[in-house]
N, C-alpha and C positions, 0 to 999 in steps of 0.2 A: 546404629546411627553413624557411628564414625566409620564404615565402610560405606555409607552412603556419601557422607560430603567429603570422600576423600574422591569417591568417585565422580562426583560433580566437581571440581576441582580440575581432576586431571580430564576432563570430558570439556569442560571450559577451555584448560588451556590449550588443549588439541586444536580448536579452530582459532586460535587467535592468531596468530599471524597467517594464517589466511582471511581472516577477517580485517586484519590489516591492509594488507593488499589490496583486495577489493574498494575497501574505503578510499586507498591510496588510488588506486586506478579511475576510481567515480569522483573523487575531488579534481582530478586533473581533466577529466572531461569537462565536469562544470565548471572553469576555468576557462577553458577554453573556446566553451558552446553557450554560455549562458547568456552574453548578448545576441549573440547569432538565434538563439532560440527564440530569445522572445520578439524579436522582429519577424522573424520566420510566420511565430503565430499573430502577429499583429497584422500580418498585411497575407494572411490564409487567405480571407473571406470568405466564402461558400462553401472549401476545401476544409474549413478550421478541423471541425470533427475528424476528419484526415490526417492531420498536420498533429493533430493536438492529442490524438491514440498512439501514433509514433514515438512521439518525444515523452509524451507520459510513459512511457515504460522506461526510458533513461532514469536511473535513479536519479538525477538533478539534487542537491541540495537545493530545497526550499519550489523546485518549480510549482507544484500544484498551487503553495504561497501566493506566486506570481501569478497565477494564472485566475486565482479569486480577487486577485487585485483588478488584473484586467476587466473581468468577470462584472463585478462592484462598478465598474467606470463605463461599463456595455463597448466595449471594446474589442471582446468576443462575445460569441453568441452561447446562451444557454446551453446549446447540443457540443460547440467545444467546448466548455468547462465542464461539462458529464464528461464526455470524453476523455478529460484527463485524468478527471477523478477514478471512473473506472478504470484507465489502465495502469493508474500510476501503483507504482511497487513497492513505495517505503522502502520498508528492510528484509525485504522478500527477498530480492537477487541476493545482496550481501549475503543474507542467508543461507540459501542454497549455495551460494558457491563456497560457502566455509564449511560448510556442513557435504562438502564432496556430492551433491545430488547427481544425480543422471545429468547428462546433455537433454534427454529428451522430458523429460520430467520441466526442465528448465523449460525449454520450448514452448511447451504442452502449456503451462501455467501463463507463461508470458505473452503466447499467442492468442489464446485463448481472450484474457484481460484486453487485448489491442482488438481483436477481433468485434468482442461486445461494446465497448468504449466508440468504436468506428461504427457500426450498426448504428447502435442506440442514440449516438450523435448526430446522425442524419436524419431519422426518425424523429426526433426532438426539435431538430431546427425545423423540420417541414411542418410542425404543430406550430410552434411557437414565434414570433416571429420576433427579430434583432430589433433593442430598440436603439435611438442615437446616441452617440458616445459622451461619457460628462468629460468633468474636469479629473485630468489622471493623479493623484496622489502614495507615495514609496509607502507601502509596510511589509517590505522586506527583513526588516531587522526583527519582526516578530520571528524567523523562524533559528535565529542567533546562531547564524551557522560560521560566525568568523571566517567568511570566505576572502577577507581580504590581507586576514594574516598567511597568506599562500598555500601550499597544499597538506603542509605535513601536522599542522598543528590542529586543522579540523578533521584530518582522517582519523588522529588519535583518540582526541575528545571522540566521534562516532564511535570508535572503535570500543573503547574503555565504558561508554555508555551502554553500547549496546552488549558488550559483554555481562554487566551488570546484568542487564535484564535476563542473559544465557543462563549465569548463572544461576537465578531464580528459579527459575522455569526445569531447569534443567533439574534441580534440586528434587522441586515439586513431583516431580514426575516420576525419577529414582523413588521419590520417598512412597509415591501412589506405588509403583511399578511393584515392590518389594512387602508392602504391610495391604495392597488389594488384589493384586495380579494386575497383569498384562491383557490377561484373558478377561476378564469384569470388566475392566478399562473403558477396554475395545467393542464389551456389550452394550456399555454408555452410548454410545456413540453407533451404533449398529446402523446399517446402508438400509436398513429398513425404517428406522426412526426420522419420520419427515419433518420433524422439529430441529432436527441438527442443522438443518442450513439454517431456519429462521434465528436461531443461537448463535451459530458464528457468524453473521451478517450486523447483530447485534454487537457482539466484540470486535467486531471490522470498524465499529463506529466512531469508537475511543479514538480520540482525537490524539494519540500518542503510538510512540514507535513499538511502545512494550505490545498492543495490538496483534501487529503485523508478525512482532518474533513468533508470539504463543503459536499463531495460526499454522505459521510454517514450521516452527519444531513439530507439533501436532502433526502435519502431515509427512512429514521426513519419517516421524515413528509410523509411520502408516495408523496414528488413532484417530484421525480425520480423513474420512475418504476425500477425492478430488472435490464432488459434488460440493460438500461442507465447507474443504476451505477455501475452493473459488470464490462463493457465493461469502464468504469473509472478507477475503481478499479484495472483492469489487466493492466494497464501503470504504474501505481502508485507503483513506488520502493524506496519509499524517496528520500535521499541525491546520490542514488547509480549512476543515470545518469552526475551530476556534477562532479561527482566523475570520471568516467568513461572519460566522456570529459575532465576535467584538466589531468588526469593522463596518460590515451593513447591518444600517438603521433598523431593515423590512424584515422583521422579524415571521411575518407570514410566507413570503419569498423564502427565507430560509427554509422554515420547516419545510415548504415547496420542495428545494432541493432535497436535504436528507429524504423527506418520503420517495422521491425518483427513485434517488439514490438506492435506498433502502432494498424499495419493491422492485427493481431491475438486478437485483443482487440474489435477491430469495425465489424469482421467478426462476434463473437461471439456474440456480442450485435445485432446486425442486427438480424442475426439469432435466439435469443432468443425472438425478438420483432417477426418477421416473424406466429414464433410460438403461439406467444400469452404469452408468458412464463413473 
């Protein structure tokens, strides 16, 4: 045991200051883009789904927030708020890039999220159709990202936070790895089992960052194929579903979205395992 949390520990601290950085680099964007964004997607129109798959892959503090807000006030259209929700990344990137992943592995995952988010957003709006915009109302401060104490004071808090959750996970996993194997692990979870995407689509749903870490350590150890943790991934909008449910009334509407949500998440994965992908 105490060779296990010594090694979680030093396996923790190896990404933190790159985990740092990353935070420090995504806070300075959203800093800088974060009015420019949302005007961008305000005045999209037809293009939202477009606009709105792009800038969702930007880690943004709090965008998808934003973009439920809009969302709530019909401001954008249905097929751009799928859109970002699909592409958006949480704590993916961070991830990957603390955790040293591939260039292309990054791509791959990233692309992929903007790719379906863009599709299925055009497809969505040509079903559905925009209705007129209400009265616009702030609930930005739900997603308490202190972006206006300047950069380095919410990189940290991310960082410290989401370290937290590394270390859990990270624990978890040492502690499986050593008293189940690696090799059992990895049977769990087997490229032939078509329930793995419908499972991690499900933990995509948690409306929390911890979500998004599991999926991607999970996939960095290679015990989630792509298929599994895409099809995670593409639920996975942080704080934006809590957000979505305390602030709109239409609780029908709601469950509307998550089930899109959901079923556009687990089709793809299915599909990508089908293929072998």
């Amino acid at each position: 045991m105490k060779e296990i949390i010594l090694d979680t520990i030093l396996d923790s601290l190896k990404v933190l200051p790159f985990l740092f950085i990353a935070f420090l680099i995504i806070e300075f964007f959203e800093h800088k883009l974060s009015h420019k964004t949302e005007n961008t997607i305000k005045k999209a129109g037809k293009f939202g789904p477009l606009i709105g798959s792009l800038l969702g892959a930007l880690p943004q503090c709090g965008f998808s927030v934003l973009a439920t807000n809009l969302y709530i006030t019909k401001i954008i259209s249905l097929g751009t708020l799928m859109a970002i929700y699909l592409s958006t990344s949480d704590e993916m990137l961070p991830i990957l890039i603390a955790e040293k992943a591939s260039l292309s592995s990054i791509l791959l995952l990233v692309g992929l999220k903007v790719l379906i988010g863009l599709i299925c957003g055009f497809v969505i709006d040509l079903i559905i159709r925009k209705e007129e915009p209400k009265e616009h109302f702030d609930i930005c401060e739900h997603d308490h990202c202190d972006c206006e104490h300047g950069i380095f004071i919410p990189a940290i808090k991310h960082t410290l936070k989401t370290l937290i959750f590394i270390f859990i996970i990270t624990f978890v996993l040492n502690f499986a790895f050593h008293y189940i194997g690696e090799d059992n692990i990895k049977h769990i979870f087997d490229k032939t089992n078509l329930f793995t995407p419908l499972i991690a689509a499900l933990i995509g749903l948690i409306p929390n960052c911890g979500s998004s870490i599991i999926l991607t350590e999970l996939y960095i150890a290679n015990i989630l194929p792509l298929s599994s943790a895409l099809a995670g991934l593409l639920t996975n909008s942080g704080v934006a579903l809590l957000v979505l449910f305390k602030s709109n009334k239409n609780i029908k509407e709601n469950t509307k979205i998550v089930g899109i949500l959901y079923l556009i998440s687990i089709i793809t994965g299915l599909l990508l395992k089908i293929f072998g992908v």
